[in-house]
KEFI-853743 format. One line per field, with one value per residue (C-alpha): x, z, y; residue number from 1. Coordinates in nm, 4 decimals. Example, Ala and Ser with C-alpha at 12.3 -4.5 7.8 and 13.67 -1.06 7.14 Angstrom:
# residues 2
X = c(1.2300, 1.3670)
Z = c(0.7800, 0.7140)
Y = c(-0.4500, -0.1060)
pos = c(1, 2)
END
This chain:
# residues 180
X = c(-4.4039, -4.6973, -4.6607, -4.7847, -4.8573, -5.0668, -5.2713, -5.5778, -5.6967, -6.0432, -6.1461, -6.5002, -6.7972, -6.5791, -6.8726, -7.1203, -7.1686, -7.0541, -6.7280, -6.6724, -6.7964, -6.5515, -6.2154, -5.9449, -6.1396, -5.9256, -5.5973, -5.8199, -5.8858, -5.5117, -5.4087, -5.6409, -5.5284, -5.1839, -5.2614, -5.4936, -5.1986, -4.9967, -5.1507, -5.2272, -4.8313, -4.8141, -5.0655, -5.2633, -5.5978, -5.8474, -6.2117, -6.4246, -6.7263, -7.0187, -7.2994, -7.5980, -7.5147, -7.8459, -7.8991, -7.5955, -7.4465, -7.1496, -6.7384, -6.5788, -6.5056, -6.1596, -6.0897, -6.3588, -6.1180, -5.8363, -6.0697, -6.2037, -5.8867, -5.8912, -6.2192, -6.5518, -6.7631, -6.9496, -7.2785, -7.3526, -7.6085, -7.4765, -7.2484, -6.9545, -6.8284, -6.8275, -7.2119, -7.1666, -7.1427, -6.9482, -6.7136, -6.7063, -6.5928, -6.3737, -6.1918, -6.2430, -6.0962, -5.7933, -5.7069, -5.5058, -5.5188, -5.3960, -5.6477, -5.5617, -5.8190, -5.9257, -6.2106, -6.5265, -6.6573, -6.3966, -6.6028, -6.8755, -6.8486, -6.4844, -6.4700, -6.7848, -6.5870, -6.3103, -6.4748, -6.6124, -6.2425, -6.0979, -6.3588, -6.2789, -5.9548, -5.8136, -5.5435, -5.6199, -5.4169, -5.5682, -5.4416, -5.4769, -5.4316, -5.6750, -5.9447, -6.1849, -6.5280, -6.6931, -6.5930, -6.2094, -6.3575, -6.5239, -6.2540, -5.9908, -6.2612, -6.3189, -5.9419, -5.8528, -6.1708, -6.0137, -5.6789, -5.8527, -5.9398, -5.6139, -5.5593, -5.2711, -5.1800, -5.0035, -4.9912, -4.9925, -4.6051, -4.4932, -4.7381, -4.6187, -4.2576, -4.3134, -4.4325, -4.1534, -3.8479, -3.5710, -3.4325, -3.3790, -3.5318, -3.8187, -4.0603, -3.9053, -3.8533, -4.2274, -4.3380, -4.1073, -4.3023, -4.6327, -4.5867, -4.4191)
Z = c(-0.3190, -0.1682, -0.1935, 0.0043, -0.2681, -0.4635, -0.1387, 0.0249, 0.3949, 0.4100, 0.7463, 0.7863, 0.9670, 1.3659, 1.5394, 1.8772, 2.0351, 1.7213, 1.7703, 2.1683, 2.0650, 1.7746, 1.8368, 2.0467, 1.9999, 2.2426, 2.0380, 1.7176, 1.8645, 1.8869, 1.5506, 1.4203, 1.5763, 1.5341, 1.1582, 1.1373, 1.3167, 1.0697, 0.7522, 0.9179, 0.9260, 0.5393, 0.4472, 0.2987, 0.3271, 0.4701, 0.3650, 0.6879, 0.6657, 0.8824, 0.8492, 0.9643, 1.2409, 1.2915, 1.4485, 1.5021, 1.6669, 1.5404, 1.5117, 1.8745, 2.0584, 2.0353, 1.7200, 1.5836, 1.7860, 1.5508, 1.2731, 1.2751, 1.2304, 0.9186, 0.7596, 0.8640, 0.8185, 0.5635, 0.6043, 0.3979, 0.3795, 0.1630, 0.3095, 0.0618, 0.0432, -0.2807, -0.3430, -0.1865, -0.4119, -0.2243, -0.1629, -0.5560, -0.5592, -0.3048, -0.5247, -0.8199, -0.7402, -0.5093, -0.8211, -0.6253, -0.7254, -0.3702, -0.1136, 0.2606, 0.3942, 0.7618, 0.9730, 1.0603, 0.9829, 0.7508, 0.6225, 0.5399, 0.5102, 0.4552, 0.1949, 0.0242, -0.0109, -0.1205, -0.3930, -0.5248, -0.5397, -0.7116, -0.9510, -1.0257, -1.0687, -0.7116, -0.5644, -0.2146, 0.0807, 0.3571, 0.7061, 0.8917, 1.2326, 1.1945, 1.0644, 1.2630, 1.3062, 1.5841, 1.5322, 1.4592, 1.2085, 0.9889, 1.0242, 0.8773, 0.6150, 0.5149, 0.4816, 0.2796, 0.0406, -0.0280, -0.0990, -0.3261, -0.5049, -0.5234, -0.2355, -0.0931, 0.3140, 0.5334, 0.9094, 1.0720, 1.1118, 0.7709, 0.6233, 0.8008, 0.7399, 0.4168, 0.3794, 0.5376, 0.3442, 0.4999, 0.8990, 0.9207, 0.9367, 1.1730, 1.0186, 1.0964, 1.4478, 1.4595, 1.3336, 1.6108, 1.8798, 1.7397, 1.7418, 2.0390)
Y = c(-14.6464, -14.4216, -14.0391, -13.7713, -13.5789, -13.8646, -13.9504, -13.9039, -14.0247, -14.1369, -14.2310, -14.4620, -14.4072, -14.4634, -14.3561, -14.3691, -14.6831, -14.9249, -14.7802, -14.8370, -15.2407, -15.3190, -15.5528, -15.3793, -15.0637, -14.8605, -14.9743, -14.8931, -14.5634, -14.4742, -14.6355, -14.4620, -14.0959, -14.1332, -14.2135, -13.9030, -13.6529, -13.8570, -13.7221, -13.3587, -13.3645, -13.4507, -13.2075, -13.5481, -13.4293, -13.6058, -13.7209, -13.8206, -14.0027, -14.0525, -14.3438, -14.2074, -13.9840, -13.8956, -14.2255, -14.4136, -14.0905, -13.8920, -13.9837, -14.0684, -13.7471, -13.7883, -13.8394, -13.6026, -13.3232, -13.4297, -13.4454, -13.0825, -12.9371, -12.9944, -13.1141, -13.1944, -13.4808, -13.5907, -13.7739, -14.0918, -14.3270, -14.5999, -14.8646, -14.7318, -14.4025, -14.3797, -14.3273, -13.9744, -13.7240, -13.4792, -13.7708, -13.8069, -13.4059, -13.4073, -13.7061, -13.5170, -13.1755, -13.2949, -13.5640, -13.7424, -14.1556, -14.3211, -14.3668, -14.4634, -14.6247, -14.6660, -14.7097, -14.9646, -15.2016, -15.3652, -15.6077, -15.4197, -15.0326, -15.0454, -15.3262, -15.1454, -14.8607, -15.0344, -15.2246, -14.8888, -14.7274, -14.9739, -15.0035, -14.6291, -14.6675, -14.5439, -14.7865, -14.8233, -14.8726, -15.0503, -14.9547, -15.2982, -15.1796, -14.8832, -15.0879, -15.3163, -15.5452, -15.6557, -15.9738, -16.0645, -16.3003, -16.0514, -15.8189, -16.0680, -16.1975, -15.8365, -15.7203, -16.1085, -15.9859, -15.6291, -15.7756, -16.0531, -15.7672, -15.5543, -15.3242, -15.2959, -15.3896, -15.1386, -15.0450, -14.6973, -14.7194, -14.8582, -14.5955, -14.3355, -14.4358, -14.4877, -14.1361, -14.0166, -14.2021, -14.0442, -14.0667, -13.6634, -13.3307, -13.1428, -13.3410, -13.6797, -13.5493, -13.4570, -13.8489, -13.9997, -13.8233, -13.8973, -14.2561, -14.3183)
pos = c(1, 2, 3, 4, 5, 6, 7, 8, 9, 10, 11, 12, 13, 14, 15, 16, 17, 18, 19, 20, 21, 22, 23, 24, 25, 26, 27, 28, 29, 30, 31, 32, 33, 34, 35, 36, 37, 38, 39, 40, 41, 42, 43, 44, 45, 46, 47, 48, 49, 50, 51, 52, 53, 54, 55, 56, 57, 58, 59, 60, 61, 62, 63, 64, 65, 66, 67, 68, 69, 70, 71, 72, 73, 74, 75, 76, 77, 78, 79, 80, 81, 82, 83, 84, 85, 86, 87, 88, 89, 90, 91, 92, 93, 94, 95, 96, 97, 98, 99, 100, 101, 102, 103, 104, 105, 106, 107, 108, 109, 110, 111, 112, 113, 114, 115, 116, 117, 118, 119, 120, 121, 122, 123, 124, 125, 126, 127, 128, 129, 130, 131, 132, 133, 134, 135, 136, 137, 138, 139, 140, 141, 142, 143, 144, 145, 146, 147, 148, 149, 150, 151, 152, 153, 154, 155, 156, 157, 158, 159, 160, 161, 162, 163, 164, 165, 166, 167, 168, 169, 170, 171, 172, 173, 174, 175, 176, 177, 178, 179, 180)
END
């Protein structure tokens, strides 16, 4: 079972126009904040990662507002996260071996990242709901491929849940207003 205290949140590259054209992109958009307030409530911290911003613009406004209250973004220029090195520190000092993953594209950027985790020994959890493509096609290619090779499937809910364990306390109260 996943553990706060093991995990990390590393959100991919959900930026400028690419991320207004990507399937269900508002209902991505709100996965993808409720998971982010999710893991600001579980002190997870959060790596955020940025392809390019220079030319394919910077994260969506909205979630960039949750984003910055807690980390700032880190720019990459490899498909994968994992070629950053500050992304390689961050890993490093917080030595935590879960990674939830979210973001675009799944079958490229996301699965890249993915690949590079797992070869280092991280066991990632994919977030299903907060990931997407432009096409539906790649998205489900790209999220069969990272299961293929070992991640693990999860939604915002059962994540957050799952993080949670038990039905009482403020914090429990606080997770049934964020996702309804």
């Amino acid at each position: 079972m996943i553990t706060a205290e093991q995990s990390v949140l590393m959100i991919v590259d959900v930026q400028g126009k690419l991320a207004q054209v990507m399937q269900q992109s508002a209902m991505l958009h709100q996965k993808l904040a409720i998971l982010i307030q999710g893991a600001q409530l579980f002190d997870i911290p959060i790596i955020w990662l940025e392809q390019l911003p220079d030319k394919l613009g910077h994260t969506s406004e909205e979630l960039a507002h949750i984003l910055s209250k807690t980390t700032q973004p880190i720019a990459k220029q490899h498909f994968s996260g994992w070629h950053c090195d500050e992304v390689k520190q961050q890993l490093n000092t917080l030595n935590r071996r879960n990674v939830i993953l979210a973001g675009i594209e799944t079958h490229v950027c996301v699965y890249q990242t993915c690949q590079d985790l797992q070869a280092n020994n991280f066991q990632v959890h994919v977030v299903n709901d907060a990931v997407s493509s432009r096409e539906l096609e790649n998205k489900t290619l790209g999220v069969q491929m990272m299961l293929n090779d070992g991640a693990k499937l999860t939604n915002v809910e059962s994540l957050l849940f799952e993080l949670q364990h038990v039905a009482q306390g403020e914090r429990f109260k606080a997770l049934l207003k964020l996702i309804k």
